[in-house]
N, C-alpha and C positions, 0 to 999 in steps of 0.2 A: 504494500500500500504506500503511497505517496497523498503528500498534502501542499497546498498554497496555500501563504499566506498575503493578503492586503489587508493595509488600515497602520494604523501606529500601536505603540506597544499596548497601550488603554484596551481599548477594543478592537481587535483582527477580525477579520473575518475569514475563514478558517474554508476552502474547499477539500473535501476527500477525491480519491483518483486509486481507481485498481490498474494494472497494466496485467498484457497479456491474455486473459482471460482463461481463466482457470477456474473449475468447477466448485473449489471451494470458497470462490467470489457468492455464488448461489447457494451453498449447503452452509455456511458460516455468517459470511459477513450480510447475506440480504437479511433474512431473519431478525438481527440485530438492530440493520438499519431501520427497517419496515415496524418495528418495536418500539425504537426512539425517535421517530419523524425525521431521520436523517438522508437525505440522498448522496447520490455519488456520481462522479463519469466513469466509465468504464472506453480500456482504453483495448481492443483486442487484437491480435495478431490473429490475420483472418486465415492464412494456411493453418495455424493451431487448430483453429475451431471449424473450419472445412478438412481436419483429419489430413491432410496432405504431408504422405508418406514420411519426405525430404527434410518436411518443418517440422516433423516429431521428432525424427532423430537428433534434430538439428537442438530442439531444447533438452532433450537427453543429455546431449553433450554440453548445453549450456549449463544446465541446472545440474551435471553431474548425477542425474538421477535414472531411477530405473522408470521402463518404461510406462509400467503401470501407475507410477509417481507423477505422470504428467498428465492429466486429465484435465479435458479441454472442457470449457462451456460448452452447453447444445443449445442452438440456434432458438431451439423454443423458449428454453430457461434466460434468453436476453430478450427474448419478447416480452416476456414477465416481467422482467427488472424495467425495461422500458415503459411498460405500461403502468406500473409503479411510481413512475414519476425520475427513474435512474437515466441519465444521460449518456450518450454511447459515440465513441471515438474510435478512430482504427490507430491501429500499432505498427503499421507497414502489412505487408505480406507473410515477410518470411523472417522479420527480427532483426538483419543486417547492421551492419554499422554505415548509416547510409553516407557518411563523411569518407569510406571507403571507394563509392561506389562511383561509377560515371555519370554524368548526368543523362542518359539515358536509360538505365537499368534501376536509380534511384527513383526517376519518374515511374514508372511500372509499378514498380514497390506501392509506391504513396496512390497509382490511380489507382490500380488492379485490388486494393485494399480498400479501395472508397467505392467503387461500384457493386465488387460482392456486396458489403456491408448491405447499401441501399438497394438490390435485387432482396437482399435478405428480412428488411426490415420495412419495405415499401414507403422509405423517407429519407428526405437529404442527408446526408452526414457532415456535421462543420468544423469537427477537433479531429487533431491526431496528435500524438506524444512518437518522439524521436526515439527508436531503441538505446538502451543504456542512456543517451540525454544527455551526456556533456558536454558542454559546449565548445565547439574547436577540434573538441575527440571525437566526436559523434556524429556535429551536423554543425554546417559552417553555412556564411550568409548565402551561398548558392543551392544548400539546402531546403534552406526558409524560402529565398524565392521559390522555387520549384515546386514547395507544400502551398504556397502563394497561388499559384499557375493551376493550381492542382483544382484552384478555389472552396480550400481548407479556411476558416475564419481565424482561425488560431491554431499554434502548438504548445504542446507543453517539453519543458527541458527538465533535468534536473540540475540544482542551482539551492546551494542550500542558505536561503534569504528571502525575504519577503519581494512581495510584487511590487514594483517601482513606478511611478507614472509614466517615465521612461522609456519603460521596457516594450522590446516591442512586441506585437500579439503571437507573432512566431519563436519567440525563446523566453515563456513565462517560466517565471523559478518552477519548483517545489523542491518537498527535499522527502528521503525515506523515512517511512515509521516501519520499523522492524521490531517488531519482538521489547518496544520501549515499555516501561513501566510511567505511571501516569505522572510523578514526577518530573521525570526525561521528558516524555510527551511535552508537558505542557512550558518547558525551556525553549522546547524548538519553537515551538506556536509562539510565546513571547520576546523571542530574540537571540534569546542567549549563544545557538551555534548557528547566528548570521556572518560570526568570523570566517564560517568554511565557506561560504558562498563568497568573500571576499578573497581566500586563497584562490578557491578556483578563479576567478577572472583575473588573479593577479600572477601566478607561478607560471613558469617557460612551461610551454607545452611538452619538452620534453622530460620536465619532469614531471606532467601529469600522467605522461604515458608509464613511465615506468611505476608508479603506484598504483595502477587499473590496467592491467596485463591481458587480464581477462575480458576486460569489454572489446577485446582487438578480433574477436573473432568473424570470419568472411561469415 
């Protein structure tokens, strides 16, 4: 799970954000939400959840996991969340690091991920979240234009700092909630680790790489 924040330290306003789409977005977190009047965007990588062979292995070996471990949303159960009042974005295709890729096969990603969606759900789709998210590592300004092109209304990055008036609609912050305790949690939500969103925009990109090895994956 990822979260944005806008507002000043006083009062944030606070978005949640699932990526990938994964089945215990549905069996865990709807539940909860749907209990506390809480919504969310869901952000899905559409070969995950169209089962496509390539993209399963491919988060096996992202997620290190077996392959029963990676269970996708079903197409139905994001009708549900949607008609719930849940917001729904695409995740690319296939996961990629699209700051890799050309800009022909990045486009593909970002359209091929926006059409399923909208054949699947019978409605425009206007977010998408960049895989892995960092800025520079991930998806650079000929990215943004392309999710631009793509006529995407926004993306989301990760960017661990509040939203800025600034910022553009193509590289909004958030940052991860992992496994936080509600102390922690509620640090990030007020500021306290907006110093890492300041590393990240401020250290050589070659040293971001070598502390995220892992997001390097084609």
């Amino acid at each position: 799970m990822e979260t944005l924040r806008c507002g000043d330290r006083q009062k944030p306003a606070v978005a949640i954000t699932f990526d990938d789409g994964y089945a215990d977005n549905y069996e865990y977190a709807f539940p909860l939400m749907e209990r506390y009047g809480v919504t969310a965007t869901l952000f899905l990588t559409i070969g995950l959840l169209e089962k496509d062979p390539e993209v399963l292995r491919r988060f096996e070996r992202i997620r290190q996991a077996r392959s029963e471990d990676v269970r996708p949303l079903e197409w139905s159960q994001v009708r549900e969340m949607r008609c719930a009042g849940m917001d729904v974005g695409t995740h690319t295709y296939s996961h990629p690091n699209l700051a890799r890729l050309g800009p022909p096969a990045a486009e593909k990603e970002l359209m091929q991920s926006k059409e399923i969606t909208q054949q699947r759900l019978g409605e425009p789709v206007r977010f998408m979240a960049y895989p892995f998210g960092k800025p520079r590592l991930h998806f650079t300004a000929e990215t943004q234009r392309l999710a631009a092109a793509a006529e995407y209304e926004c993306a989301a990055a990760v960017l661990f700092r509040a939203v800025r008036a600034s910022d553009s609609p193509f590289a909004i912050p958030r940052f991860f909630v992992a496994k936080d305790d509600v102390a922690t949690l509620a640090k990030k939500v007020l500021g306290a680790w907006d110093f890492l969103g300041w590393w990240q925009e401020k250290v050589p990109q070659t040293v971001s790489r070598l502390v995220s090895p892992k997001d390097f994956i084609h």
